[in-house]
MARBA-3410 file (N, C-alpha, C, O; in Angstrom, 1 decimal):
185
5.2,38.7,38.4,3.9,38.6,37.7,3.6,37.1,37.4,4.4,36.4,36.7 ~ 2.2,36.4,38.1,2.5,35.3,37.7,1.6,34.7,36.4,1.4,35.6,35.6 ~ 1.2,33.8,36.1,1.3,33.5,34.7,-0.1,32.6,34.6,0.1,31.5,35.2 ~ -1.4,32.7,34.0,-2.5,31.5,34.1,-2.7,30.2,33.2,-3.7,29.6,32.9 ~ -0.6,30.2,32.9,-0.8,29.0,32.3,0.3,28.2,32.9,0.8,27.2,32.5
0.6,29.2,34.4,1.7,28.7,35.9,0.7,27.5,35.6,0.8,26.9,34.5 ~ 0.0,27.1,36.5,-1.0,25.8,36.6,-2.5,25.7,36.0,-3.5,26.4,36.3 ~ -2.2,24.7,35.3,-4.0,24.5,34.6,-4.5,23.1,34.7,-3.9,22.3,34.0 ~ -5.3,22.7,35.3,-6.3,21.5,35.6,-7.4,21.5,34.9,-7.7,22.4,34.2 ~ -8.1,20.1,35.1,-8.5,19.9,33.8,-10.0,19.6,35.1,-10.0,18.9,36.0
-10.9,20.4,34.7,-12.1,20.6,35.9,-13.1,19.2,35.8,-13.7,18.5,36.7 ~ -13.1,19.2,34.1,-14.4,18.1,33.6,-13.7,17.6,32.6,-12.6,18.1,32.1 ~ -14.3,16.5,32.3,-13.6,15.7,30.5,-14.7,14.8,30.4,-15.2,14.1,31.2 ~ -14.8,14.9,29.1,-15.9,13.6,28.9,-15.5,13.7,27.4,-15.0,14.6,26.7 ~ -15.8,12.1,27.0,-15.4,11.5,25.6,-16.7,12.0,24.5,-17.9,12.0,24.7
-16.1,12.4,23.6,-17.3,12.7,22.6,-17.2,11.7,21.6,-18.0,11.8,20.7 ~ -16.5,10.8,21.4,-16.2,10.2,20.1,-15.2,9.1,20.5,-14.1,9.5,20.8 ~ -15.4,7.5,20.5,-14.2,6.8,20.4,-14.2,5.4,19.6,-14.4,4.4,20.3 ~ -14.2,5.2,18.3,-14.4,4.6,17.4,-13.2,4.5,16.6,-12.4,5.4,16.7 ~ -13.0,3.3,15.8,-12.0,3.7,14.9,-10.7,4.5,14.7,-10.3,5.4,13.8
-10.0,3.9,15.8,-8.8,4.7,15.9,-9.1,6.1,16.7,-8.3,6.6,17.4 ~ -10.2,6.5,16.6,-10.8,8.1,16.8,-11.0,8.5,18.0,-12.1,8.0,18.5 ~ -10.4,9.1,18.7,-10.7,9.4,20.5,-11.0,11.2,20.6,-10.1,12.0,20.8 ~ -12.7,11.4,20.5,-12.3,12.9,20.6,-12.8,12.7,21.9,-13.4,11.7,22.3 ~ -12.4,14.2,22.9,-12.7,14.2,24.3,-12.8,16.2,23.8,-12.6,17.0,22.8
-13.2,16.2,25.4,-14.1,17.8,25.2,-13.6,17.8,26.6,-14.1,17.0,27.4 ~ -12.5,18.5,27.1,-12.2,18.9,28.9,-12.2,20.6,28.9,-11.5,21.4,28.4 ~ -13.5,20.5,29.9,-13.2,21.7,30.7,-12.1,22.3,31.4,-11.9,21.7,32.5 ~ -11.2,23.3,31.1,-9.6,23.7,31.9,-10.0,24.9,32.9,-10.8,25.8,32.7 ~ -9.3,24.8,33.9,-9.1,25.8,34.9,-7.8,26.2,34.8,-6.9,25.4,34.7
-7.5,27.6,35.0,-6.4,28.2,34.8,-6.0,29.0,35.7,-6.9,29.5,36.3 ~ -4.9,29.2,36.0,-4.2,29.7,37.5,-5.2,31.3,37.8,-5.2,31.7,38.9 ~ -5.7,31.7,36.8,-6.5,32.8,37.6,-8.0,32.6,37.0,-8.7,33.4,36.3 ~ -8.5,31.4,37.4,-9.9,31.3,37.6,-10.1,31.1,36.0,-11.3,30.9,35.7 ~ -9.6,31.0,35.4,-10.6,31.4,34.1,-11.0,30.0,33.5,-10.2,29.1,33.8
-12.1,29.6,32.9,-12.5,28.1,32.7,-12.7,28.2,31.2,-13.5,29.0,30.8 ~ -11.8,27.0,29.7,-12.0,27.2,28.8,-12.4,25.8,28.4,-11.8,25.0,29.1 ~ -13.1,25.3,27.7,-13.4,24.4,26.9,-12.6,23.6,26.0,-13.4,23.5,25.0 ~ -11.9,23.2,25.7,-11.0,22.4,24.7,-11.3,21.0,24.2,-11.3,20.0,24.9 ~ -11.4,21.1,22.9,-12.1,19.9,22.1,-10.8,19.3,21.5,-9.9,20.1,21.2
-10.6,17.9,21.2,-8.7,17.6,20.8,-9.4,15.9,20.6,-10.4,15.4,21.1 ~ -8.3,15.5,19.7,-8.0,14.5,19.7,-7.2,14.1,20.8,-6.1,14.6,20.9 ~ -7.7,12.8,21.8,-6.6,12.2,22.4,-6.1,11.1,21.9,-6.5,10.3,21.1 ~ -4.6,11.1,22.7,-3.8,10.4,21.8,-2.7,10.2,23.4,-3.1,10.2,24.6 ~ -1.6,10.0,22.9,-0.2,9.1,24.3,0.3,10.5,24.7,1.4,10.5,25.0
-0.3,11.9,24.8,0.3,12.7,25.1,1.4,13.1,24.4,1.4,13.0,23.2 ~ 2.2,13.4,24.9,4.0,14.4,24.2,4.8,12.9,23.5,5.9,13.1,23.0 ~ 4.2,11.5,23.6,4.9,10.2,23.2,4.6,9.9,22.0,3.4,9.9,21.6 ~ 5.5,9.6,21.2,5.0,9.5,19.9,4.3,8.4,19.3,4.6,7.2,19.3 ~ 3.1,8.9,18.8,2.4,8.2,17.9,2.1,7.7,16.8,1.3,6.8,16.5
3.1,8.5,16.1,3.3,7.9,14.7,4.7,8.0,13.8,5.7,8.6,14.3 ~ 4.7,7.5,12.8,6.2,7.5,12.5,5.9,7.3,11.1,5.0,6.6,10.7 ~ 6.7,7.9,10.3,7.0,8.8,8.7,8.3,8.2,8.0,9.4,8.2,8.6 ~ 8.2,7.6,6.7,10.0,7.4,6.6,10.0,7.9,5.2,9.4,7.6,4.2 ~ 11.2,8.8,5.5,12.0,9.4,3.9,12.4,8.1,3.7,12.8,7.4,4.6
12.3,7.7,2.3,13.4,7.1,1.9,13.7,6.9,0.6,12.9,6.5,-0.3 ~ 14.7,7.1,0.6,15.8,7.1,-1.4,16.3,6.0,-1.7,16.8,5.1,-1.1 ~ 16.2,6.1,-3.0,17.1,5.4,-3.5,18.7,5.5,-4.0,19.4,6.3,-3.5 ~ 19.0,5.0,-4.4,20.9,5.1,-4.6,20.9,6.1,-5.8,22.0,6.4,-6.3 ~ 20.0,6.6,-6.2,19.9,7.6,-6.9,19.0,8.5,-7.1,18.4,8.8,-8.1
19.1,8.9,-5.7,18.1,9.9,-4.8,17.0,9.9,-5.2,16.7,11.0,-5.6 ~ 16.0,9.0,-5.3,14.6,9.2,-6.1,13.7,8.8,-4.9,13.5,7.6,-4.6 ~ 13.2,9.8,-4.3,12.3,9.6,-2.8,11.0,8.6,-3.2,10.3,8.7,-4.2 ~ 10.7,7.7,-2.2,9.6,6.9,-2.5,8.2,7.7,-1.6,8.2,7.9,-0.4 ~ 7.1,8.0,-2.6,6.3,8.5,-2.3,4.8,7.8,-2.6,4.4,7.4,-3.7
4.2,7.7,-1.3,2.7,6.9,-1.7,1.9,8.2,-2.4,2.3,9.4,-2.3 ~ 1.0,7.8,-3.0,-0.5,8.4,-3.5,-1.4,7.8,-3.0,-1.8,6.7,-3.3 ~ -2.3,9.0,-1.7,-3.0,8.5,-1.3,-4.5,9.2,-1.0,-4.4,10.3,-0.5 ~ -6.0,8.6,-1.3,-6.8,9.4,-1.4,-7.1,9.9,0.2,-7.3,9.0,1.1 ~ -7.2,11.2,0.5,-7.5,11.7,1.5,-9.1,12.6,2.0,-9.1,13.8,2.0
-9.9,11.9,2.2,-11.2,12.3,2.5,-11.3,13.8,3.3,-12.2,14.6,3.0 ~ -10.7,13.9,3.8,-10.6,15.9,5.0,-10.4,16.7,3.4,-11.0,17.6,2.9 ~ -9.5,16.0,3.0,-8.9,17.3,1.7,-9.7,17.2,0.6,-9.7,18.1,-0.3 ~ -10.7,15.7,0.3,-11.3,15.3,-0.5,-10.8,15.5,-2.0,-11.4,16.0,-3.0 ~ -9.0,14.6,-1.9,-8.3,14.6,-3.1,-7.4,13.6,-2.5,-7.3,13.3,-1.3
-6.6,13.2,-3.7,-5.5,12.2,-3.6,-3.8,13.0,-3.5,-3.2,13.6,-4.4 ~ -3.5,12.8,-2.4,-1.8,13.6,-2.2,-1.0,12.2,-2.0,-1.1,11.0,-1.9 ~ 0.1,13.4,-2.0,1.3,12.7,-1.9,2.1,13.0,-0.8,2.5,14.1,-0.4 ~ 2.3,11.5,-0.2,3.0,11.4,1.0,4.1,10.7,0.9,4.8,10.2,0.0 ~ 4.2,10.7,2.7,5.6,9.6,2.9,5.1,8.6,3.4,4.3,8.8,4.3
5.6,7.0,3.2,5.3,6.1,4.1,5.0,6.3,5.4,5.9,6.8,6.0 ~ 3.8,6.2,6.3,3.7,6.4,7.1,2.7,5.9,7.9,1.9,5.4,7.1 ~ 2.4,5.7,9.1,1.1,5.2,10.2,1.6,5.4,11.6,2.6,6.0,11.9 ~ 0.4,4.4,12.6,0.8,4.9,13.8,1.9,3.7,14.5,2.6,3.1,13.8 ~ 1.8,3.6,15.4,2.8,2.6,16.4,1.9,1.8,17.0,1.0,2.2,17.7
2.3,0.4,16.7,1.5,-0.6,17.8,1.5,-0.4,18.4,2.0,0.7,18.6 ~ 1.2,-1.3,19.7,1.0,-2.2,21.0,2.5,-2.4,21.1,2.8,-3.2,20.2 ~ 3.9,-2.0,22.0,4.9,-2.4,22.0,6.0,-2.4,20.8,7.1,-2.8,20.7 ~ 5.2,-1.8,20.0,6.6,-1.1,18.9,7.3,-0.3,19.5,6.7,0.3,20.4 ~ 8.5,-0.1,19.2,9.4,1.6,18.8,9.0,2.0,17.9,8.2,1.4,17.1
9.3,3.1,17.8,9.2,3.8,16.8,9.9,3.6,15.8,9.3,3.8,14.8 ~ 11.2,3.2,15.6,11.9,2.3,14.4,11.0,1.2,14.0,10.5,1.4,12.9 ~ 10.7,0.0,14.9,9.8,-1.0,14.3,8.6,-0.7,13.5,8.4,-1.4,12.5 ~ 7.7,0.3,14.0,6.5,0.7,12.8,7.3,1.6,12.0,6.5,2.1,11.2 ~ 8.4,2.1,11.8,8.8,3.0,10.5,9.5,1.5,9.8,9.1,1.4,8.7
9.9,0.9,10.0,10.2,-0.3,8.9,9.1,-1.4,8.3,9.0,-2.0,7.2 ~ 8.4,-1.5,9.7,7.0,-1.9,9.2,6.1,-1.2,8.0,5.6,-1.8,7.1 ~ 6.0,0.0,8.2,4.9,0.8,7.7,5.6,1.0,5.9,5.0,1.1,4.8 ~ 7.2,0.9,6.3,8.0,1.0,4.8,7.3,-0.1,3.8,6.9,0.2,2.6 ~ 7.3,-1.2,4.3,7.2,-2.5,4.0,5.7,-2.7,3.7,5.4,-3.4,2.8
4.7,-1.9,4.4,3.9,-2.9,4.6,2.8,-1.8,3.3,1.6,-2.1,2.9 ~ 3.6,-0.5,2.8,2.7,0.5,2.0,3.7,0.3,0.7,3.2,0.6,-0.5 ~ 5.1,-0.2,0.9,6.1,0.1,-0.2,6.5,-1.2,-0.8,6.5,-1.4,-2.0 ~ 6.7,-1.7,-0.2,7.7,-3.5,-0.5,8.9,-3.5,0.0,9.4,-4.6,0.2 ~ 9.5,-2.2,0.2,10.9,-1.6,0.9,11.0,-2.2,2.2,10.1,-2.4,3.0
12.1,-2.5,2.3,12.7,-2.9,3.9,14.5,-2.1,3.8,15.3,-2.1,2.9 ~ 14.5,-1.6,4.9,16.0,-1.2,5.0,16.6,-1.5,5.8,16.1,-1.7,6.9 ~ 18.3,-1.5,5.4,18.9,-2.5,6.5,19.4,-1.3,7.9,20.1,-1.6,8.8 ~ 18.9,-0.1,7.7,19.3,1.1,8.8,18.5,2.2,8.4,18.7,2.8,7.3 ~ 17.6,2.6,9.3,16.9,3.8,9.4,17.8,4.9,10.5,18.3,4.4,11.6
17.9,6.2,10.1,18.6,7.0,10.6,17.3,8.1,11.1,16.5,8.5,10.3 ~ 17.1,8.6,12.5,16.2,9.3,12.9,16.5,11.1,12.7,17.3,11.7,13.3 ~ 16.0,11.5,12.0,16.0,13.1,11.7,14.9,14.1,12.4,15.0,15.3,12.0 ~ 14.3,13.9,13.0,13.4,14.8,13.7,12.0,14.4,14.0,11.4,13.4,13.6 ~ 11.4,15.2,14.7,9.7,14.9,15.3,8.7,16.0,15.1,9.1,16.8,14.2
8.1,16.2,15.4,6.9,17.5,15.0,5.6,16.8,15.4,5.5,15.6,15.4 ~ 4.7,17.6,15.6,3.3,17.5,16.3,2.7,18.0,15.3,3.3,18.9,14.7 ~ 1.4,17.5,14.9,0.6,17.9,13.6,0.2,19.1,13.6,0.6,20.0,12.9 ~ -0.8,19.1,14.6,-1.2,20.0,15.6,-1.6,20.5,16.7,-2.7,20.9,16.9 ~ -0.5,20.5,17.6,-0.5,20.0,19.1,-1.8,21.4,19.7,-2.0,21.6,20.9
-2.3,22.0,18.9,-3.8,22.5,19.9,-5.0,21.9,19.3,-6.1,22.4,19.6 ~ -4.9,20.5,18.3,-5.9,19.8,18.8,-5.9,18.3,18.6,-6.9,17.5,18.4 ~ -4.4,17.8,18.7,-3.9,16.3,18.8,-3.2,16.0,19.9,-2.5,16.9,20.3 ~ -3.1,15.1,20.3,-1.7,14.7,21.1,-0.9,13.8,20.5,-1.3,13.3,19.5 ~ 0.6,13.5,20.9,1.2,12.8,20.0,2.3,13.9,19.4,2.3,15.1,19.5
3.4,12.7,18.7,4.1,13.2,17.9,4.3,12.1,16.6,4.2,10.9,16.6 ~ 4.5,12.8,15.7,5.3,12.1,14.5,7.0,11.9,14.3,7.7,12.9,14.0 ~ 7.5,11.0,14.5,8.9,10.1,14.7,9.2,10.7,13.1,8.3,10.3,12.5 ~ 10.1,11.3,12.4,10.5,10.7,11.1,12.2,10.3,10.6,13.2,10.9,10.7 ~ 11.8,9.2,10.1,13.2,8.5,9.8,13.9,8.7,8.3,13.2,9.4,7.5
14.8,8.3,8.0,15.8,8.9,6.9,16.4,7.5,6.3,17.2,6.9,7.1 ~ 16.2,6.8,5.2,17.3,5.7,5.0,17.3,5.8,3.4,16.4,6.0,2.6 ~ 18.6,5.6,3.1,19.5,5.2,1.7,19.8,4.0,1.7,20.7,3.7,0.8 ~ 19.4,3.1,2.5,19.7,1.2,2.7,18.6,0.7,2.6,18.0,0.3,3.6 ~ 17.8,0.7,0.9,16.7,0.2,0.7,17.1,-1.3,-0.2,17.8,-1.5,-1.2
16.3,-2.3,0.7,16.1,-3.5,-0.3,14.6,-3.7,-0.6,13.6,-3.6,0.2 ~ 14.8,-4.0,-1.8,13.0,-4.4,-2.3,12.6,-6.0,-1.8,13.0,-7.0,-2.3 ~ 11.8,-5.8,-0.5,11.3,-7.2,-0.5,10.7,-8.2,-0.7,10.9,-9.4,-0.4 ~ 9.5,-7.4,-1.6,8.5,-8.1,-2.3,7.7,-7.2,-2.4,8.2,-6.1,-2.6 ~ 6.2,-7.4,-2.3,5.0,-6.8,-2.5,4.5,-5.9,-1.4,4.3,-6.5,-0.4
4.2,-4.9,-1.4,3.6,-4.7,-0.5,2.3,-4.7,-0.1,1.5,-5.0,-1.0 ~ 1.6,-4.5,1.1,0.7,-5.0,2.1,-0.8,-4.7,0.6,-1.2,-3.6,0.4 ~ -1.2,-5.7,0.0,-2.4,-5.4,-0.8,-3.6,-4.5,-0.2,-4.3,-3.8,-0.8 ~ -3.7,-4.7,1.5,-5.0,-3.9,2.1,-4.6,-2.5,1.6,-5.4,-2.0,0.8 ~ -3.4,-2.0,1.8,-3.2,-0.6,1.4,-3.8,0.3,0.2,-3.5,0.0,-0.9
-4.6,1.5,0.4,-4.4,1.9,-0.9,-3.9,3.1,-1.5,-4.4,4.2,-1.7 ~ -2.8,2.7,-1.7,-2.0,3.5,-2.1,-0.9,3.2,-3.4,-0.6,2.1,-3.8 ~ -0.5,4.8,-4.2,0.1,4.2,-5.7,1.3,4.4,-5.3,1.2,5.0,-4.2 ~ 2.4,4.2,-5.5,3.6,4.4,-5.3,4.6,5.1,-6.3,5.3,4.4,-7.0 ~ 4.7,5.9,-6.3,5.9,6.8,-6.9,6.9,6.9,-6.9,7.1,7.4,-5.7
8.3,6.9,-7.6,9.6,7.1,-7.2,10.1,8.6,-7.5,10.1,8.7,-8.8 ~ 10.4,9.6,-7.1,9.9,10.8,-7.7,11.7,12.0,-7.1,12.0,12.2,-5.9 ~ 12.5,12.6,-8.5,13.7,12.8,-8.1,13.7,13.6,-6.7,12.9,14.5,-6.7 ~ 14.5,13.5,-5.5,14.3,14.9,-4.6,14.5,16.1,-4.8,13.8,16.9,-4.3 ~ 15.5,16.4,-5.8,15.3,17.7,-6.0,14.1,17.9,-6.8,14.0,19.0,-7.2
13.4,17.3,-7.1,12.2,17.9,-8.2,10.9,17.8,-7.1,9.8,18.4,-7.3 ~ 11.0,17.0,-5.8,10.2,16.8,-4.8,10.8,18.1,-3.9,9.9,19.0,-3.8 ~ 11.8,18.3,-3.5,12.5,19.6,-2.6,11.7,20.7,-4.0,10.5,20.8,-3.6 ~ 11.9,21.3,-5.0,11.0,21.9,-5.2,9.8,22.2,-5.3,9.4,23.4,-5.3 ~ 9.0,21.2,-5.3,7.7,21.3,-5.3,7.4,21.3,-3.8,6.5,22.1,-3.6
8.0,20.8,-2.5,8.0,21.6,-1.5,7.9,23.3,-1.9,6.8,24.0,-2.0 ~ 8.7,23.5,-2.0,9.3,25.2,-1.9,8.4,25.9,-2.8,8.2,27.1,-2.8 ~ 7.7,24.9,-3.6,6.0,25.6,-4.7,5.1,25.6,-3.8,4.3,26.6,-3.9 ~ 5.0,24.8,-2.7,3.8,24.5,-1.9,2.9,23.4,-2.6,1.8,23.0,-2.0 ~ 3.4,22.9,-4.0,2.8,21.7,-4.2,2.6,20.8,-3.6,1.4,20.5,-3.6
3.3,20.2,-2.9,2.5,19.1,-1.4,2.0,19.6,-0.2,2.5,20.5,0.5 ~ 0.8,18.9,0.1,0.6,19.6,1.0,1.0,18.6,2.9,0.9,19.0,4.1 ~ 1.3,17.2,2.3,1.6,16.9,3.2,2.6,17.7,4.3,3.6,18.5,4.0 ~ 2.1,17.3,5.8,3.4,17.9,6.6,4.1,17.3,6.9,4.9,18.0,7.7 ~ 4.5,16.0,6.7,5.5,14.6,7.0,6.1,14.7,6.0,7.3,14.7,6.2
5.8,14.9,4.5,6.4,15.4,3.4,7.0,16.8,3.7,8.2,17.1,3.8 ~ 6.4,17.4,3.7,7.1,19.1,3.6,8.5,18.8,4.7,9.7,18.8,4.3 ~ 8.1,18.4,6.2,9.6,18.8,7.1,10.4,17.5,6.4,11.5,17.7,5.8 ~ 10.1,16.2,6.5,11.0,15.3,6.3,12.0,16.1,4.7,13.2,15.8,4.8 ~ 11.8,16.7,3.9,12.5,17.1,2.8,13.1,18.1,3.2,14.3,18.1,3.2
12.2,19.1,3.7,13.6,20.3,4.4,14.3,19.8,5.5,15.3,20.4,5.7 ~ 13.9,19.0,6.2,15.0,18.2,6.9,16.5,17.2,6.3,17.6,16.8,6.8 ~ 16.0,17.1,5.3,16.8,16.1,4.7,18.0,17.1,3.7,19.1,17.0,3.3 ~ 17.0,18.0,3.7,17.9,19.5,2.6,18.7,20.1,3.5,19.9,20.1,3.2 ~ 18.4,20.8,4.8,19.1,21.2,5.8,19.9,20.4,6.4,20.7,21.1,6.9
20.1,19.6,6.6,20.7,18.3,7.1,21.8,18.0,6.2,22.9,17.8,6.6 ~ 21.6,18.1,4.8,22.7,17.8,3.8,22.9,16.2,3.8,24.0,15.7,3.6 ~ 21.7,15.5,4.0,21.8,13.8,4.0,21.9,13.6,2.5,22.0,12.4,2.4 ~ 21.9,14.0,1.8,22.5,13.2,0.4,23.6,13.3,-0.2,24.1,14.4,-0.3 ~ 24.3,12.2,-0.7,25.4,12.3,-1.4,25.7,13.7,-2.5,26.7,13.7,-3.1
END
């Protein structure tokens, strides 16, 4: 029996949107038995990651968390350090960048714990997220940013996961990642 998602081509594509970071496109798909669907998506580097998230604690497990206002949700949540990947970064380089440049944090070793797609049926990309307990304070962080900064205990953050109080999803897996994982002392 064969399968009409064996081969699918992409018939038409045209850009609806490319401003500001923002690339929507609209491609017509063809499907191994004729069928033709429309799909509206953010494009992005495909299955390559685009962005990168970093847990990180202190020597007395207190997770650093931005506060940041979010226009889609039209409220202020709480996340994890995070953005996308330059021109020629790794994915390490913008997760110590992005630590630095929202926290004042720099660490002397990021440990990689997992990836996830936001929403891989209408983004491309993945999210990189990293893990570090080798925080030094470097100074100030990036003024453009707006964001408040919170130090906030993990287990009182791993619960409010498990409330559904956050709604971030860089927050939610990086914590059950970090819980499952058993990365803390």
């Amino acid at each position: 029996m064969s399968s009409k998602f064996e081969k699918v081509k992409v018939a038409e594509s045209r850009t609806l949107y490319n401003k500001h970071g923002r690339h929507v496109v609209v491609d017509v798909l063809e499907f191994a038995d004729g069928s033709r669907h429309e799909w509206v998506y953010f494009k992005g580097p495909g299955a390559k990651p685009s962005a990168v998230a970093v847990a990180a604690l202190t020597e007395d497990n207190k997770i650093i968390l931005t506060k940041q206002y979010r226009h889609p949700v039209g409220k202020a949540i709480y996340d994890l350090p995070a953005g996308g990947i330059h021109e020629g970064e790794t994915p390490m380089q913008a997760a110590l960048r992005e630590l630095e440049e929202e926290t004042g944090y720099t660490a002397d070793k990021l440990e990689w714990i997992g990836r996830f797609s936001w929403a891989p049926s209408n983004m491309a990309g993945t999210v990189e997220i990293f893990f570090t307990k080798a925080l030094k304070l470097k100074g100030r962080f990036n003024p453009d940013e707006i964001v408040d900064i919170e130090l906030v205990d993990f287990s009182k953050a791993l619960s409010k996961v498990l409330k559904s109080e956050y709604i971030d999803s860089a927050l939610i897996i990086a914590t059950l990642l970090i819980s499952a994982k058993k990365l803390l002392n």
